[in-house]
N, CA, C and O atoms as a GROMACS GRO file, in nm:
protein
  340
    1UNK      N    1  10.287  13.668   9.422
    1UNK     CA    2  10.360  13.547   9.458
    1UNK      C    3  10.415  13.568   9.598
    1UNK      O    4  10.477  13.672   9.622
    2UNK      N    5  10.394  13.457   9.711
    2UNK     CA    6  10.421  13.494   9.838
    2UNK      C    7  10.591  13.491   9.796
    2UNK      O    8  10.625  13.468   9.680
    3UNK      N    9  10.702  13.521   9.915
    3UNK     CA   10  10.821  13.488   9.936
    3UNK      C   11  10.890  13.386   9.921
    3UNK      O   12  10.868  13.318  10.021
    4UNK      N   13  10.969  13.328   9.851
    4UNK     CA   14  11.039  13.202   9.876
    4UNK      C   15  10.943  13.106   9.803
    4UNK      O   16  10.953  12.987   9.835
    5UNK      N   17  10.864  13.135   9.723
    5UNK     CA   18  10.792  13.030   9.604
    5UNK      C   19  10.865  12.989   9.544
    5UNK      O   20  10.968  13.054   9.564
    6UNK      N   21  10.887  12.890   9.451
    6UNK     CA   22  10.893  12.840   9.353
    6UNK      C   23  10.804  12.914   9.237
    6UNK      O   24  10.682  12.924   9.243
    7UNK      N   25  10.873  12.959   9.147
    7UNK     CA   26  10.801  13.026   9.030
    7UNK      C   27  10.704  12.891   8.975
    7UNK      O   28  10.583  12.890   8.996
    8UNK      N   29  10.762  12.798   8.914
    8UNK     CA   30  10.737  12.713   8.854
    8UNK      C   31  10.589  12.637   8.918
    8UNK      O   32  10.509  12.570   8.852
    9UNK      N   33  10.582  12.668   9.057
    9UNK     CA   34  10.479  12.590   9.173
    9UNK      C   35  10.346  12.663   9.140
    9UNK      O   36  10.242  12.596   9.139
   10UNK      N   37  10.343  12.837   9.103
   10UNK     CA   38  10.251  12.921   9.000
   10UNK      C   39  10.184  12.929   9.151
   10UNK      O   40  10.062  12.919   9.157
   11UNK      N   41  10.239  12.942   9.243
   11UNK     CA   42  10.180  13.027   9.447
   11UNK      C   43  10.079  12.924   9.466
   11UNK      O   44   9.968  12.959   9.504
   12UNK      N   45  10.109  12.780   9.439
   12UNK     CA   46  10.037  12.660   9.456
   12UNK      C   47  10.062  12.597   9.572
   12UNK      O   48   9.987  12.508   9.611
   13UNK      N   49  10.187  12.643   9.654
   13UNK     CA   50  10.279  12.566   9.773
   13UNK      C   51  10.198  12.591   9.850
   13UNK      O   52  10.112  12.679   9.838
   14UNK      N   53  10.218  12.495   9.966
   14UNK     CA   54  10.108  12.463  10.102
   14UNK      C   55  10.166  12.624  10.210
   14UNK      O   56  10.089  12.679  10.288
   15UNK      N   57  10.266  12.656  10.193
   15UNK     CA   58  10.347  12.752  10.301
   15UNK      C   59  10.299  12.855  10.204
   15UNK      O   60  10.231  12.931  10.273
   16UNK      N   61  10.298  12.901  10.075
   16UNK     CA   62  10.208  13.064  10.001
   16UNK      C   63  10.058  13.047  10.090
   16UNK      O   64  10.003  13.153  10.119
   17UNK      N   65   9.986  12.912  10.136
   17UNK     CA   66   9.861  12.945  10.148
   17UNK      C   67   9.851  12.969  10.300
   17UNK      O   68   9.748  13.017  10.348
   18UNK      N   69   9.942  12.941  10.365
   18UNK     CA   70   9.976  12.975  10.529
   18UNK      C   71   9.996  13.138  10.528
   18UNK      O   72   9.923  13.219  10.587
   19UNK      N   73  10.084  13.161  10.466
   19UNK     CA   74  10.155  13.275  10.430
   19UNK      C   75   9.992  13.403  10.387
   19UNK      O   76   9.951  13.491  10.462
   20UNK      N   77   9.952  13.375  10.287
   20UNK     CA   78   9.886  13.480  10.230
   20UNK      C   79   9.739  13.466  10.280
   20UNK      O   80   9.654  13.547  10.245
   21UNK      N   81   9.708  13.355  10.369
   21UNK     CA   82   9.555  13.324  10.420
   21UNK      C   83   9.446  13.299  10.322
   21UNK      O   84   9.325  13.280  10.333
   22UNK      N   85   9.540  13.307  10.208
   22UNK     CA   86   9.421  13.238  10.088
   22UNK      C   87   9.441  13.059  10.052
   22UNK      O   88   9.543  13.008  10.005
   23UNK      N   89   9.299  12.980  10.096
   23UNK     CA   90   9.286  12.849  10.087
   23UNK      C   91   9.232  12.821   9.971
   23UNK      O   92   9.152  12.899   9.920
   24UNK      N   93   9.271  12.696   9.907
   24UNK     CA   94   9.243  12.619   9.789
   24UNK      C   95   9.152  12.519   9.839
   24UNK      O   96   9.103  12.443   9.756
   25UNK      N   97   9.122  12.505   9.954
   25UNK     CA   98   8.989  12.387   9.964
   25UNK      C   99   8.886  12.422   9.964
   25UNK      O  100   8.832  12.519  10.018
   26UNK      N  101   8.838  12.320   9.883
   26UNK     CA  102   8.736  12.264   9.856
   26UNK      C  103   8.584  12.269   9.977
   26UNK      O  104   8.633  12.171  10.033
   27UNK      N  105   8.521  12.281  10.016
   27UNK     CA  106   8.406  12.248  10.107
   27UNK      C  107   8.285  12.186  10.094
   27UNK      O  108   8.189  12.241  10.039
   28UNK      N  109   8.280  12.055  10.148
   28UNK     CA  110   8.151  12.016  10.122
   28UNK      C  111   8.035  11.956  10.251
   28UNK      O  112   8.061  11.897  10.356
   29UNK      N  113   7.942  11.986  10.210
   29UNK     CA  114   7.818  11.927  10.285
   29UNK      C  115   7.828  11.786  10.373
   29UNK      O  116   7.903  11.696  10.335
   30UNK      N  117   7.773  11.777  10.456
   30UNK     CA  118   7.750  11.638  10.519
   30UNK      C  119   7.715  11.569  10.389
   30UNK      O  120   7.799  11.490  10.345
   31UNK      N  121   7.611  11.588  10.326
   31UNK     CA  122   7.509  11.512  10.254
   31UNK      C  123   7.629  11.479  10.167
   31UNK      O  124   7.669  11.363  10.165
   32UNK      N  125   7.703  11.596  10.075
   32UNK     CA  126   7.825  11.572   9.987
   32UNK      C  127   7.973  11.475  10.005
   32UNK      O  128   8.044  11.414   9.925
   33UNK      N  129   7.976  11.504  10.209
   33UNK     CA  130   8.057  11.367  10.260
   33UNK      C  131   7.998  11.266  10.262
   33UNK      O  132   8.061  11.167  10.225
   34UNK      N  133   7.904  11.257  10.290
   34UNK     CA  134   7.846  11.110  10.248
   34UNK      C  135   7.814  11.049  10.138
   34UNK      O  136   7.806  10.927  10.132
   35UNK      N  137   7.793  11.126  10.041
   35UNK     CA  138   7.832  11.086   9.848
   35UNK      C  139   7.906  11.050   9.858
   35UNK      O  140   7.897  10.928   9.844
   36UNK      N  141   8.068  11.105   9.894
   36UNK     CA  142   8.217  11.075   9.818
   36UNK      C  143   8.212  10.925   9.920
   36UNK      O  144   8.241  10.813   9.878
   37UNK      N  145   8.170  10.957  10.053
   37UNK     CA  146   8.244  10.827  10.092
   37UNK      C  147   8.190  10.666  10.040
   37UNK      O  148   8.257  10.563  10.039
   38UNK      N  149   8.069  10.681  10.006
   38UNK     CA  150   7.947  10.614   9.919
   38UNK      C  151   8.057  10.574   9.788
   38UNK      O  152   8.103  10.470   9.741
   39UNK      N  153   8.064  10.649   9.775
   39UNK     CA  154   8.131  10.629   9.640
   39UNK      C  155   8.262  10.584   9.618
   39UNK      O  156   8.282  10.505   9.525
   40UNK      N  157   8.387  10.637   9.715
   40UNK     CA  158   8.503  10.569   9.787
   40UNK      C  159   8.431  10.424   9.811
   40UNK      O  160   8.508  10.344   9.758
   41UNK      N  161   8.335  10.363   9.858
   41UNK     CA  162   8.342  10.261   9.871
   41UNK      C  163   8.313  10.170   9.771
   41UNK      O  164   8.346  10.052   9.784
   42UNK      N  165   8.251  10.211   9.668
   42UNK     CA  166   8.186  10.158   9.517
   42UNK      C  167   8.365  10.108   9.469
   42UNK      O  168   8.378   9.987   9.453
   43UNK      N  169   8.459  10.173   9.452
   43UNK     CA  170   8.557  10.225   9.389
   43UNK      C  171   8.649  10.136   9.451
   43UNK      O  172   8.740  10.085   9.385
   44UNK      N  173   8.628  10.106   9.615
   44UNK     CA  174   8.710  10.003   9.663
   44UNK      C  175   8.656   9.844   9.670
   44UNK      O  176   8.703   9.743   9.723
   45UNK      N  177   8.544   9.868   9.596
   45UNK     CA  178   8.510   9.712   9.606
   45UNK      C  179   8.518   9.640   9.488
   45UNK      O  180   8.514   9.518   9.472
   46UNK      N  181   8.534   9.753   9.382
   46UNK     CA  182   8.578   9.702   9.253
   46UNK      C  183   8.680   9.727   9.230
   46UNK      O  184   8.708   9.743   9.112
   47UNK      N  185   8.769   9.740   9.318
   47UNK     CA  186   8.926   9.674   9.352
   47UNK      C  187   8.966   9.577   9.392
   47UNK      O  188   9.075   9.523   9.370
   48UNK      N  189   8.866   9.543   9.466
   48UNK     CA  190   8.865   9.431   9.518
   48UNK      C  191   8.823   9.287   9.462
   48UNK      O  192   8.864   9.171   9.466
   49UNK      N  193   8.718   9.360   9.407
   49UNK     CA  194   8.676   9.217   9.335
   49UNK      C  195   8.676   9.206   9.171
   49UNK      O  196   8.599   9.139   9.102
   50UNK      N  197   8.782   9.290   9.127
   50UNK     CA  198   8.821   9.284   8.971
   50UNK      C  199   8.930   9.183   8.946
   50UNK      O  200   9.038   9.186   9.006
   51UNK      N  201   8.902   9.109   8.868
   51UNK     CA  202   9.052   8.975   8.871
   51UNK      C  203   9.143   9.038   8.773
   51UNK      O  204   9.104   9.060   8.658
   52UNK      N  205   9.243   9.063   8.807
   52UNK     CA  206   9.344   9.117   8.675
   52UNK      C  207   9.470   9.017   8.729
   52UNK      O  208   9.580   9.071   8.719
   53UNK      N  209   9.469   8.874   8.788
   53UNK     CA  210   9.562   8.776   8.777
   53UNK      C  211   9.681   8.809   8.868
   53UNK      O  212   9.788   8.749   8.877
   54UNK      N  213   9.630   8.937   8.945
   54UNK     CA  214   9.809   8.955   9.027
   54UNK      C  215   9.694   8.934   9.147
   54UNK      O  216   9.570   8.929   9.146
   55UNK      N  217   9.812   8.922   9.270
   55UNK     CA  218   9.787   8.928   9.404
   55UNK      C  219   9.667   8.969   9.448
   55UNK      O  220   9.647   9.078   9.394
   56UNK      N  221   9.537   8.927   9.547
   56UNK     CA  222   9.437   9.030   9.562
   56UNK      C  223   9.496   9.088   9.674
   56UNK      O  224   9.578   9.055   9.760
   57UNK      N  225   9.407   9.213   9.636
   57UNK     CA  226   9.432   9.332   9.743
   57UNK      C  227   9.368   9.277   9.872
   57UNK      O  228   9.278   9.192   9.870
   58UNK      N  229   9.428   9.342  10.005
   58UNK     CA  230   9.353   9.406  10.096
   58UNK      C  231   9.249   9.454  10.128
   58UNK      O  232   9.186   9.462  10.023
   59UNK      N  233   9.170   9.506  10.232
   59UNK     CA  234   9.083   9.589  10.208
   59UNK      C  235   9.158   9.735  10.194
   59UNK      O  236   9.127   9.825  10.117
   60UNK      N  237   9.276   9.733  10.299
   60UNK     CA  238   9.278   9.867  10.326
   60UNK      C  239   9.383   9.914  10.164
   60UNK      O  240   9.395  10.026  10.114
   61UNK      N  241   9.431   9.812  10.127
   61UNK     CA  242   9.517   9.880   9.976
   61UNK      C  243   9.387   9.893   9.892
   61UNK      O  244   9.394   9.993   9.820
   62UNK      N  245   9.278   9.830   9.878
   62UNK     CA  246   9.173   9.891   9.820
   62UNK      C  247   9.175  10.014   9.822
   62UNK      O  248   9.208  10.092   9.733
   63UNK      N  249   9.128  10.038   9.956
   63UNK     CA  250   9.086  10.136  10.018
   63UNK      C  251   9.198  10.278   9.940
   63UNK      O  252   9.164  10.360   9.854
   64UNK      N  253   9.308  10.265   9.996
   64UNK     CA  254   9.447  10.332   9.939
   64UNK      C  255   9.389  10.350   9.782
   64UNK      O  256   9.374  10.464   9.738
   65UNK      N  257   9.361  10.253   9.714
   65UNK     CA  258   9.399  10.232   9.582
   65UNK      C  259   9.296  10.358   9.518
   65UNK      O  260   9.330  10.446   9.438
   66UNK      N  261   9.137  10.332   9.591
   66UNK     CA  262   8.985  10.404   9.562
   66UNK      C  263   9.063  10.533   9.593
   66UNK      O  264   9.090  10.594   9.490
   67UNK      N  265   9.099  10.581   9.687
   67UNK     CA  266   9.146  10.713   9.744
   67UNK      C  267   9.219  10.779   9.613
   67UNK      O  268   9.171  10.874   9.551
   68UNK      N  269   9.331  10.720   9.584
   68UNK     CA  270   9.436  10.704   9.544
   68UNK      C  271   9.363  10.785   9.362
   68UNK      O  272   9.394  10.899   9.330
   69UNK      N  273   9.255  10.679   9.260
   69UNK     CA  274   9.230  10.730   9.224
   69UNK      C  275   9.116  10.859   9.183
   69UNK      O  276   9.103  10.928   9.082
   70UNK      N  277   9.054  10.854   9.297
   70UNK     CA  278   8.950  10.921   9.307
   70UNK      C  279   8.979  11.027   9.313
   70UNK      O  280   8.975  11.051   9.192
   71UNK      N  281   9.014  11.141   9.370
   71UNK     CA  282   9.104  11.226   9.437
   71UNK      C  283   9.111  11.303   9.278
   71UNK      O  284   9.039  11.400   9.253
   72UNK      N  285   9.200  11.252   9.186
   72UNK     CA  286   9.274  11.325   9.047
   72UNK      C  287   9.178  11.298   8.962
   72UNK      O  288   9.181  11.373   8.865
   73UNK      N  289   9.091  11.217   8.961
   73UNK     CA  290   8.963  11.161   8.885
   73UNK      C  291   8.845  11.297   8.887
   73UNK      O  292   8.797  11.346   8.784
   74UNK      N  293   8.811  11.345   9.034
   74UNK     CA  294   8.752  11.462   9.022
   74UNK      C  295   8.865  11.628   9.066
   74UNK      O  296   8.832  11.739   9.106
   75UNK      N  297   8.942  11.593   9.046
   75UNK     CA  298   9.017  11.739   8.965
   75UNK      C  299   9.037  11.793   9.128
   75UNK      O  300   9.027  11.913   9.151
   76UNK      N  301   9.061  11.710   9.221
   76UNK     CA  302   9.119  11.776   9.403
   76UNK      C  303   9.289  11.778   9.420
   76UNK      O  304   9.368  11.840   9.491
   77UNK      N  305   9.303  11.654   9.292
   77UNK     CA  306   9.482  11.667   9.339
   77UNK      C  307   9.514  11.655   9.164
   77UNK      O  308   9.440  11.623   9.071
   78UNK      N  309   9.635  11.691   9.169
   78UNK     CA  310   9.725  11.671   9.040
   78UNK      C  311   9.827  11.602   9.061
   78UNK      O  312   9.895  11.638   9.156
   79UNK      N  313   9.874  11.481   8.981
   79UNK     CA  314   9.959  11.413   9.008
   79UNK      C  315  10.070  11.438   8.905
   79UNK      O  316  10.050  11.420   8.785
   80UNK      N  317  10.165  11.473   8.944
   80UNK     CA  318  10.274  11.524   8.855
   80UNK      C  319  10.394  11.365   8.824
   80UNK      O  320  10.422  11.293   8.920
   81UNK      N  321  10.449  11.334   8.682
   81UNK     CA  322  10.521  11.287   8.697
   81UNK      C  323  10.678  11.331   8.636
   81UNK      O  324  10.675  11.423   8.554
   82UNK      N  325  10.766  11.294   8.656
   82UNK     CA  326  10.907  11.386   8.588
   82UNK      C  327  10.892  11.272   8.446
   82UNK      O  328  10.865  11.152   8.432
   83UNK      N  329  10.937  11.428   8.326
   83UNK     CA  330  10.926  11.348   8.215
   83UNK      C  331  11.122  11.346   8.213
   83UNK      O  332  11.208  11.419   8.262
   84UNK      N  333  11.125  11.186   8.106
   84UNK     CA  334  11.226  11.161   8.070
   84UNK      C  335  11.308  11.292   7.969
   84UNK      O  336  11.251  11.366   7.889
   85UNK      N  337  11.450  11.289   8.004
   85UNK     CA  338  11.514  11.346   7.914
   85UNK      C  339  11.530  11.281   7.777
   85UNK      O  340  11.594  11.339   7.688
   0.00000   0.00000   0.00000
């Protein structure tokens, strides 16, 4: 565990990976950036054009929205929420 972690963070913090020169990203191919973004765009257009009766989006809150779930969908981010007492 680098210095000044958070136990609880399990040496997950952005400053342990500065610190110890060990990176958690991911790397991918041209060919593999051009899948996701292919696919970011599949994801923002059926944001766009899904009627669920509220406000339509933007492109770019699409855009936000595709990002938004895509990301935790293939296992790159974890979205933590605080549970109630």
């Amino acid at each position: 565990m680098c210095a000044g972690a958070d136990p609880g963070l399990h040496v997950h913090a952005a400053f342990c990976s500065f610190e110890t020169g060990i990176t958690r990203r991911k790397a991918y191919t041209r060919r593999q950036r051009k899948e996701v973004f292919a696919d970011l765009i599949v994801w923002a257009k059926v944001a766009l054009t899904e009627p669920d009766g509220k406000k339509p989006l933007s492109p770019a809150a699409a855009w936000r929205l595709a990002v938004h779930a895509w990301l935790p969908f293939h296992g790159l981010i974890t979205i933590a929420t605080e549970r109630k007492a």
